[in-house]
C-alpha positions in Angstrom: -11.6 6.6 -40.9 -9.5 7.8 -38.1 -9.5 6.3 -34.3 -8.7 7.4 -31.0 -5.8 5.7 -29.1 -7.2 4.2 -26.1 -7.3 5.5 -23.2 -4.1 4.9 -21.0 -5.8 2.7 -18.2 -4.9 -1.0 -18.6 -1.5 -0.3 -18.6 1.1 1.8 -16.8 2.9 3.7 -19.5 3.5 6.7 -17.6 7.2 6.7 -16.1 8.3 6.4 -12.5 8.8 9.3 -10.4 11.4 9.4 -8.8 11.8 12.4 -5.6 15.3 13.0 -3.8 15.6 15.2 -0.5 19.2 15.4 1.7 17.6 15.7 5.2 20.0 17.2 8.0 18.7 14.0 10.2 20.1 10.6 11.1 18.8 7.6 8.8 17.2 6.3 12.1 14.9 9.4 12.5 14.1 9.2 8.8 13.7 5.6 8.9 11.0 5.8 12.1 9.2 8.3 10.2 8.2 5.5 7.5 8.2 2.7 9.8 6.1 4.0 13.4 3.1 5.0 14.2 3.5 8.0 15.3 6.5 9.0 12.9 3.7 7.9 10.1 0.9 9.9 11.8 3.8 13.2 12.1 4.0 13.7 8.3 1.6 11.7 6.1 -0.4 13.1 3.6 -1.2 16.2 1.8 -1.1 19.4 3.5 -4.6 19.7 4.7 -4.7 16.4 5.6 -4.1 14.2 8.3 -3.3 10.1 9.2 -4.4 7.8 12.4 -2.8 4.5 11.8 -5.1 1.6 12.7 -2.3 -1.1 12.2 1.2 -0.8 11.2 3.7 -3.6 11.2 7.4 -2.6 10.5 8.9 -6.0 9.0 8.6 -7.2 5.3 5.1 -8.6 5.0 3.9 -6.4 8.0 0.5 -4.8 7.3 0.0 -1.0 7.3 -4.0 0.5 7.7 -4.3 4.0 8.3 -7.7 6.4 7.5 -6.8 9.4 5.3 -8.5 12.7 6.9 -9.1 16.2 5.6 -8.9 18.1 8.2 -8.2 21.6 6.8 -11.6 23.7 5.9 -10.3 24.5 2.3 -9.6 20.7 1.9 -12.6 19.5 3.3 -14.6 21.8 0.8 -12.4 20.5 -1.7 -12.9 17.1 -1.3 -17.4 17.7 -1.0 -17.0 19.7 -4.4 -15.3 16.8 -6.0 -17.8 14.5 -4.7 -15.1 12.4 -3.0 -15.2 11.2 0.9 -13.5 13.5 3.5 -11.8 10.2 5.2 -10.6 7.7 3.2 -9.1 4.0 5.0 -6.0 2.9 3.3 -4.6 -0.9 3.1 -1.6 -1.8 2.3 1.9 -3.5 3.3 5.5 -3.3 3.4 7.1 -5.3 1.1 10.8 -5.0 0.8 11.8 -4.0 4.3 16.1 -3.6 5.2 16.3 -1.3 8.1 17.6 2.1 7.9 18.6 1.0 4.1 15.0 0.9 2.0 11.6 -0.1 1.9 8.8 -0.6 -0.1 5.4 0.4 0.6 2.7 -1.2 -1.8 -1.2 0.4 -0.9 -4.2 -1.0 -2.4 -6.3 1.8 -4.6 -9.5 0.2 -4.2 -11.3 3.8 -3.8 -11.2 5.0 -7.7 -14.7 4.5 -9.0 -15.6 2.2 -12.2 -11.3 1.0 -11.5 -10.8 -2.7 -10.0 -8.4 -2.1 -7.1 -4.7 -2.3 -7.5 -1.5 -1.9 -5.7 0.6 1.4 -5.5 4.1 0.9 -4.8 6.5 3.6 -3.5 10.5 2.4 -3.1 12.1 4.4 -0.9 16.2 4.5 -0.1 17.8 5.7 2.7 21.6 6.8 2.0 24.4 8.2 3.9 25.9 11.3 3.5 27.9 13.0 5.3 26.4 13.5 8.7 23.2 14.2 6.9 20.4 11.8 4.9 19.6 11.0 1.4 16.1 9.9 1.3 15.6 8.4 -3.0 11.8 7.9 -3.4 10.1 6.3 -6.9 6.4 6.7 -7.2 5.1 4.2 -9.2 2.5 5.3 -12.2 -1.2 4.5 -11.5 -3.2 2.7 -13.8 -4.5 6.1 -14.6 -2.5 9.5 -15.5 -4.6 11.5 -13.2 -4.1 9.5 -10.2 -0.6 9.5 -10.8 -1.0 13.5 -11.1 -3.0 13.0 -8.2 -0.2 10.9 -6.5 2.6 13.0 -7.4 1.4 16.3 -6.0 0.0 14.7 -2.8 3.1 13.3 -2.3 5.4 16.5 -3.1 2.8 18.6 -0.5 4.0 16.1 2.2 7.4 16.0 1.9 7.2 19.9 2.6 6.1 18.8 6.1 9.9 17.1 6.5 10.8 19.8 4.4 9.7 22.3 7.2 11.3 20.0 10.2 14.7 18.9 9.1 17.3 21.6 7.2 17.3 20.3 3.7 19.9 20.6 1.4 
């Protein structure tokens, strides 16, 4: 008798992610970006999507609350055919908070159906170089490979907003 492994949800054996860009920017305007509203609301999220921040609180500890919109027409078709909600409120904090240095930004997931909710965490670093900025990001796996799929290409399709803004090396 043979068995299936189980299904990779109770743990996190995928690996972290890690995603490095060299920004032709100060730290500061990179740093802003993470940490203000409306350096947040500039960039976040997918292409075809869009942020309002309802509450963010730059300091370790400081809440961060912000609705997740599609507000492209493919996207919003998308997200119908999947069955999923066209705005979707995120909750979540920083935790590790050194100015201009790194952060760490932990979300809730409490919107994946038949999964209890559980924290996201992306570390980010903010290094010198030059006259230009190293920005070191590690997404941490969800509980499930698709969402970190999920995670990882979301993520990737934003950066090309800073992509598109700053010269990138």
């Amino acid at each position: 008798m043979t068995s299936s492994p189980p299904p990779e949800t109770s743990a996190r054996p995928q690996a972290i992610v890690v995603i490095e860009r060299t920004y032709s920017a100060p730290i500061e305007d990179l740093w802003a970006l993470w940490t203000t509203k409306e350096g947040f609301e500039s960039w976040w999220g997918p292409v075809g999507f869009r942020v309002e921040v309802q509450t963010l609180e730059a300091r370790e500890g400081g809440v961060l609350a912000y609705a997740m919109i599609a507000d492209s027409p493919q996207m919003i078709a998308a997200m119908k055919s999947m069955g999923q909600p066209t705005s979707t409120s995120i909750k979540g904090s920083y935790g590790e908070f050194v100015p201009n240095q790194r952060l760490r930004l932990v979300q809730v997931i409490d919107f994946v159906a038949g999964t209890e909710p559980y924290d996201s965490v992306i570390d980010v670093q903010f290094l010198k170089v030059g006259d230009k900025t190293r920005m070191v990001i590690a997404l941490q796996p969800h509980l499930d490979p698709h969402w970190t799929k999920m995670s990882i290409d979301g993520f990737t399709s934003q950066l090309t907003k800073l992509d598109a803004r700053f010269a990138q090396d």
